[in-house]
C-alpha positions, 0 to 999 in steps of 0.5 A: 579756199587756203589751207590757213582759212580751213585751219581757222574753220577747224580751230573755231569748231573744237573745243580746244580740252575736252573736260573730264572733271568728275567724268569716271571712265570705263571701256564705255568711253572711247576716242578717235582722231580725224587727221587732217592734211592741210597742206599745199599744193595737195587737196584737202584729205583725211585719214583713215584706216580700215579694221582687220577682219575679225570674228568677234569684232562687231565692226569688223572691216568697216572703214573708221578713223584710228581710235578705240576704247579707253584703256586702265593704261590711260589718264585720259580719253585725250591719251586714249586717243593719241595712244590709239593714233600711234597703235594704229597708224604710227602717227606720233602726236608731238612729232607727227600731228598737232591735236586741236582739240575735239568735238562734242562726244558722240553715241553709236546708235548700236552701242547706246551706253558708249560715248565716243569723243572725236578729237580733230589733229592736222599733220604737221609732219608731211614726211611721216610713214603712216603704218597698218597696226596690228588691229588695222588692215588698211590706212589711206589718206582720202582727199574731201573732194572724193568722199560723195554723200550717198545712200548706202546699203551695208550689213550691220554685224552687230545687228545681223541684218542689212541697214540702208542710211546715209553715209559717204562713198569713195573709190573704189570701195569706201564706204563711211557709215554710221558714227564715222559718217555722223563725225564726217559730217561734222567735220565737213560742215566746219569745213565748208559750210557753203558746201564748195567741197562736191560731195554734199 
């Protein structure tokens, strides 16, 4: 499949602005970016940054997108996101990425009162240096083809116990789980609905 269909498939998946009319934000309200690299001759990939980690960070280590809660600083969740992109990965979101749009929020089933809103960027800028942020131990771009759909055993810090779900499995030691597995998915279907992509 071409990169200009895939980009079509992306493009009819977003919603291209995400309201917020008469929506009060807080630090319950946070945003990612799922960027994509399109290009040719390239497998379609995906970037992601693995969280530093830390003692009093509930996700601490996991492997997600680049994002984080709203900020007073920002007028928008849209802000929120592209700030984050910058803080974490060093992707400028006028010179870097093209921002779509974004995808129906979604709600960590460990956090019930957050509401998290994934926004869908692909890179226009192949030639940019992607960084590790302060917060960010690792950034790696993942072609789709490599990420196989797997049962998963991880530990749940927030809950101190070991969950076993459904997530994503890459080499050789990613795992996507939880709300980034259930954005992933997400993504994916948009992609390929007839499941070309190997991983499904």
């Amino acid at each position: 499949m071409g990169s200009t269909e895939l980009l079509t498939r992306l493009e009819k998946a977003v919603n291209v602005r995400g309201d917020e009319r008469g929506v009060s934000l807080s630090t319950n309200n946070a945003a990612v970016v799922v960027v994509l690299d399109l290009s040719k001759p390239s497998p379609a990939r995906c970037l992601f940054i693995r969280r530093r980690t830390s003692e009093g960070d509930p996700w601490s280590g996991q492997v997600a997108f680049p994002g984080g809660r709203w900020s007073g600083c920002d007028s928008s969740l849209f802000d929120t996101a592209v700030r984050e992109l910058w803080e974490e990965t060093g992707l400028d979101a006028g010179r870097d990425v093209e921002v779509l749009g974004c995808l129906e929020d979604v709600t960590p089933r460990n956090a019930p009162d957050m509401r998290v809103r994934p926004y869908v960027a692909v890179l226009k800028n192949r030639s940019a240096s992607v960084r590790r942020g302060y917060e960010v131990e690792d950034v790696t771009w993942i072609p789709l083809t490599e990420l196989k759909r797997r049962v998963v055993k991880i530990y749940a810090k927030r809950l101190e116990r070991e969950l076993t779900t459904l997530g994503y499995v890459a080499e050789p030691d990613v795992v996507v789980w939880g709300l980034t597995a259930k954005i992933l998915n997400r993504i994916l279907d948009a992609l390929e609905p007839l499941s070309i992509f190997n991983n499904r």
